[in-house]
C-alpha positions in Angstrom: 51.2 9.9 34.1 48.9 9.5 36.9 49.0 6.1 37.6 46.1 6.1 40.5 43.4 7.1 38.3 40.6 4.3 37.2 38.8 5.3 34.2 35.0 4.2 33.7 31.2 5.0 32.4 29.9 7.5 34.1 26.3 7.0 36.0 24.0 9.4 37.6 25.8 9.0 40.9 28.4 10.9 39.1 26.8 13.8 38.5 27.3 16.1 41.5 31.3 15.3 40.8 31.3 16.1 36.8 29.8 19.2 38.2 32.2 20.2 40.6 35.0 19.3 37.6 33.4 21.8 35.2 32.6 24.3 38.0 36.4 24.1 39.0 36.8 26.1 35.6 35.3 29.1 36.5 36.6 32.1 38.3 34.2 34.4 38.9 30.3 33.9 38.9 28.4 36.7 37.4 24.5 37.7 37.4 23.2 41.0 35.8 21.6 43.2 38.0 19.7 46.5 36.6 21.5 45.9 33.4 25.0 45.6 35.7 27.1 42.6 35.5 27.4 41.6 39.3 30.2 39.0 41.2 27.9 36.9 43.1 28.4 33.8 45.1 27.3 30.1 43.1 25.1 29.8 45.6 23.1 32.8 44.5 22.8 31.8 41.4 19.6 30.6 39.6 19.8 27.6 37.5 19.7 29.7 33.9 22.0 31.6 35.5 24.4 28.7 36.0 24.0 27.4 33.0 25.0 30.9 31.2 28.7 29.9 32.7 29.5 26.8 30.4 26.2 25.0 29.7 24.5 21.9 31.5 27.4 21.0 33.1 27.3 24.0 35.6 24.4 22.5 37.8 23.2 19.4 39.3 19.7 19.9 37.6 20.7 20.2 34.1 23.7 18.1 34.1 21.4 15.1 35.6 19.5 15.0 32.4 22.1 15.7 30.1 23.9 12.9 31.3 21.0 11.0 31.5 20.0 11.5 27.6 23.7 10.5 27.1 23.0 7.1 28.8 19.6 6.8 27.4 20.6 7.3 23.9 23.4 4.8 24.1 26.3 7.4 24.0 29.8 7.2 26.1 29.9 9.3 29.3 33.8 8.6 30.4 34.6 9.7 34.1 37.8 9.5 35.6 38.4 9.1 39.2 41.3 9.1 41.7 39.8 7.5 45.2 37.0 7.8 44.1 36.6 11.0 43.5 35.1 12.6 39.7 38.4 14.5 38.5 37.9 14.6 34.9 35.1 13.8 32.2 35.2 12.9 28.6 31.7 12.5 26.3 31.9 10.5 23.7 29.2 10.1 20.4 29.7 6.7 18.3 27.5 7.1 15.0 27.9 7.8 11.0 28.1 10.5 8.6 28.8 10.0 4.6 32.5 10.9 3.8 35.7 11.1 5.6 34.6 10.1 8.9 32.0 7.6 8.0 30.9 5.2 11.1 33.1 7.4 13.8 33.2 8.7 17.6 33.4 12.1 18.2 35.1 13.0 21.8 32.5 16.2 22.3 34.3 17.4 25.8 37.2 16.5 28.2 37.3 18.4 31.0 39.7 17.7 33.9 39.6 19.8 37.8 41.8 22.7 37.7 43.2 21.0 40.5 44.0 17.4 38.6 45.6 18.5 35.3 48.8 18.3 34.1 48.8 14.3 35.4 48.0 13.0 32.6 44.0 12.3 33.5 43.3 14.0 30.1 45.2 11.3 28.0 43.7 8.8 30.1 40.3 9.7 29.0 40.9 9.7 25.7 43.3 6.7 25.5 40.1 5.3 27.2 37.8 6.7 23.9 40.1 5.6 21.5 40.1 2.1 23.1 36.3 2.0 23.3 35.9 3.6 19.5 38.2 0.4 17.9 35.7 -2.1 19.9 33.0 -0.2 18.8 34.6 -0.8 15.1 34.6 2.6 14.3 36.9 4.2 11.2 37.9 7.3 12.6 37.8 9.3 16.1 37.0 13.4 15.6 37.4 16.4 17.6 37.2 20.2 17.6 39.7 20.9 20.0 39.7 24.4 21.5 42.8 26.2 20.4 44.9 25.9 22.5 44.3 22.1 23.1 45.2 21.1 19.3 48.8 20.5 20.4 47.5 17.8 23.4 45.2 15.9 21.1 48.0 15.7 18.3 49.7 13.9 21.2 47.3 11.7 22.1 47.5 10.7 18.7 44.4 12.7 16.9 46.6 14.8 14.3 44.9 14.4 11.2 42.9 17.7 10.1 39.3 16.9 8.7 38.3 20.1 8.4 39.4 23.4 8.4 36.6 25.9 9.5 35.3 29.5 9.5 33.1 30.2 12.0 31.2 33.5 10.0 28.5 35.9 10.8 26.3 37.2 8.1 24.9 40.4 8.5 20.8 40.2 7.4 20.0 43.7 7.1 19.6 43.7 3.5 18.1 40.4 3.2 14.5 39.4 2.3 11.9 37.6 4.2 10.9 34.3 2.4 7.4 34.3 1.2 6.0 31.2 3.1 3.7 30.5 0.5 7.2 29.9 -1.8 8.4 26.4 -0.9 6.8 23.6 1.0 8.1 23.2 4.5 7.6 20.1 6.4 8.9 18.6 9.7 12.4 18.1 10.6 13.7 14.2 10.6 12.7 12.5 13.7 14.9 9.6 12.4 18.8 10.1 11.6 17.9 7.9 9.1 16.0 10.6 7.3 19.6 12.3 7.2 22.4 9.3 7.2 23.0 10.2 3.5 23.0 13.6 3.3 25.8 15.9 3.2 26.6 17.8 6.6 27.4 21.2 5.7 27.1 23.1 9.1 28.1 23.6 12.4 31.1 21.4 10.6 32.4 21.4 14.6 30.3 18.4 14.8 29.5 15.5 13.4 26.1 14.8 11.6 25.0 12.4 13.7 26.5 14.6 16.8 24.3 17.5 15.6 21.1 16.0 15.0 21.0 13.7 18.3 21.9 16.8 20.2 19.1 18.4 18.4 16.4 16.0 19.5 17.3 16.5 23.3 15.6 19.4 25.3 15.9 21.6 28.3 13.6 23.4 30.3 16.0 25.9 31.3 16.4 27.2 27.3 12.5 27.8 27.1 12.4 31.8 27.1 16.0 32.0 26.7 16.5 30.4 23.1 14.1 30.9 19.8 14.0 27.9 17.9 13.1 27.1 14.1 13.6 23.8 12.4 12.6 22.0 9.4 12.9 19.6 5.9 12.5 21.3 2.8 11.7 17.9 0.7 11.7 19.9 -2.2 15.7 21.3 -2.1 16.4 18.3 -0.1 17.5 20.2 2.8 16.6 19.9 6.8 17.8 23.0 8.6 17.9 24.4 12.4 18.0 28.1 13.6 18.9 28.2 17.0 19.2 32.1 18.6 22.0 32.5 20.8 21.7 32.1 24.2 19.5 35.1 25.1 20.4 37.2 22.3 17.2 36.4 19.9 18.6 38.9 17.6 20.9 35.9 16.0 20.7 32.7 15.0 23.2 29.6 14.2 22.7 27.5 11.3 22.4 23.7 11.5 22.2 22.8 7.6 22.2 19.3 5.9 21.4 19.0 2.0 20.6 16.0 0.0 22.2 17.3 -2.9 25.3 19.1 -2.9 24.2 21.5 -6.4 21.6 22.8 -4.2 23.9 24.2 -1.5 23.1 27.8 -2.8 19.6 27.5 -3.2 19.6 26.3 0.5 21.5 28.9 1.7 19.2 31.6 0.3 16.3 29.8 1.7 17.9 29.4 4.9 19.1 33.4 5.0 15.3 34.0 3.7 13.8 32.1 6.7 16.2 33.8 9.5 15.5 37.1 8.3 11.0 36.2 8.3 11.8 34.8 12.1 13.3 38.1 12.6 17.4 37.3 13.3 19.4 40.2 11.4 22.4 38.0 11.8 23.3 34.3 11.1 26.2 32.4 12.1 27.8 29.2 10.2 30.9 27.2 11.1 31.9 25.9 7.9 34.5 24.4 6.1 36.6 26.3 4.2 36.0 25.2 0.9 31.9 26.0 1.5 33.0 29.9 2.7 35.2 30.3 -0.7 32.3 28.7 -3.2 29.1 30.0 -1.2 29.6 31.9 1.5 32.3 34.9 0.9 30.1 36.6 -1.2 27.7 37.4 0.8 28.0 40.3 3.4 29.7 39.1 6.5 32.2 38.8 9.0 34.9 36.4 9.9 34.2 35.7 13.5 37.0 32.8 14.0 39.0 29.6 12.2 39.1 26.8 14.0 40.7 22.9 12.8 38.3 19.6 13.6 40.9 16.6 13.9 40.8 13.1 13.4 42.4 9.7 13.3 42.2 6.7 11.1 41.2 3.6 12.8 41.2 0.9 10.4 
């Protein structure tokens, strides 16, 4: 345990050292050149370029206003710091889905310099979130842990899987456009509240409320680099997101809530219908397990990855 280390809420000020904590991850930066991946200095680097590394986290520009849509949406941006120095972020999301987790805090990242871990600054953090969650009165605390950090959140306590999930590609190439013309499509939810009762079927990573107030934030630097489709099929009862992959317009993941659970199939045929009119010939879920047996696995498709989203009761 690192005893010197303060914990607190991050604030702008931060953000050149939650940068240089993320940044600390990476060991070599690459640009393509003539179709020719190319070590370069961060320095040469444009900005879409740094965020092709890891995300908003990788420059000053884009982490500013992601942490500042954290702050201005009234979510948890943990920092920890040893002399005052950034050595380790956590961000945390407080907020409600129908089911297992109900009203619940999601820990979305932890990252800790390369040159900090194994102190115990990790813990910290989310001894910190799990402190913060109770006064919040939250049920239960969730998190998709990468792999090989499942054994350090059962640790810290969060050892109760909520989900098992498949993170699957389906392959379009057979598929049919959806006539337009063939169900009435209207504009996504601007309010959660639009959604608060509906079941969350996909990315099951996340939480609802995780996905859709992600959803609603934008970035310059994804214009021209990510196709985007969303909207509410009132009819089904179903919102929905297709979001290419970061340039690579060719596929698209699925964000997927449904009012009603009996019209899961019907949704994901409209969904597959609506990727394959916006031209994707692939479409990637992460889904719980019990979705890919009764929906998914019959459709033509890979298995991409399994991954576990944990939790912890509360109260």
């Amino acid at each position: 345990m690192c005893n010197s280390v303060s914990i607190r809420f991050a604030v702008l000020d931060d953000v050149k050292g939650i940068v240089d904590v993320y940044c600390s991850s990476i060991d070599r930066w690459v640009k393509r050149v003539n179709g020719r991946e190319v070590e370069v200095r961060y320095e040469d680097l444009s900005v879409a370029e740094r965020w092709a590394h890891g995300g908003p986290w990788m420059s000053v520009e884009t982490c500013a206003i992601h942490l500042n849509y954290l702050l201005t949406w009234n979510q948890y941006p943990l920092v920890a710091l040893i002399d005052n120095r950034v050595v380790g972020e956590l961000e945390l999301y407080i907020g409600y889905e129908e089911g297992l987790l109900g009203t619940h805090s999601f820990i979305d990242v932890l990252e800790v310099h390369r040159d900090f871990r194994r102190r115990g600054i990790g813990r910290r953090l989310v001894e910190k979130a799990i402190e913060i969650s109770r006064e919040r009165e939250c049920e239960t605390i969730a998190v998709w842990p990468d792999p090989e950090a499942v054994d350090f959140y059962k640790k810290c306590g969060i050892s109760d899987i909520a989900f098992r999930v498949k993170h699957v590609k389906l392959d379009l190439s057979s598929a049919k456009g959806l006539d337009p013309e063939s169900i009435r499509i209207e504009k996504f939810p601007e309010s959660y509240d639009s959604l608060r009762s509906c079941t969350f079927i996909a990315p099951r990573i996340e939480t609802s409320f995780v996905a859709w107030i992600k959803s609603r934030w934008d970035y310059a630097v994804e214009k021209g680099s990510i196709e985007y489709f969303e909207a509410s099929l009132p009819e089904l009862g179903v919102a929905l997101i297709l979001e290419s992959l970061w340039l690579n317009r060719g596929e698209a993941n699925l964000y997927l809530w449904v009012k009603y659970v009996d019209s899961l199939p019907q949704a994901v045929e409209v969904a597959i219908g609506i990727a394959k009119r916006r031209g994707f010939n692939a479409l990637r879920l992460l889904i719980s397990e019990d979705v890919y047996r009764r929906y998914i696995a019959k459709y033509r498709h890979e298995v991409l990855n399994d991954y576990l989203v944990l939790f912890r009761r509360l109260r």
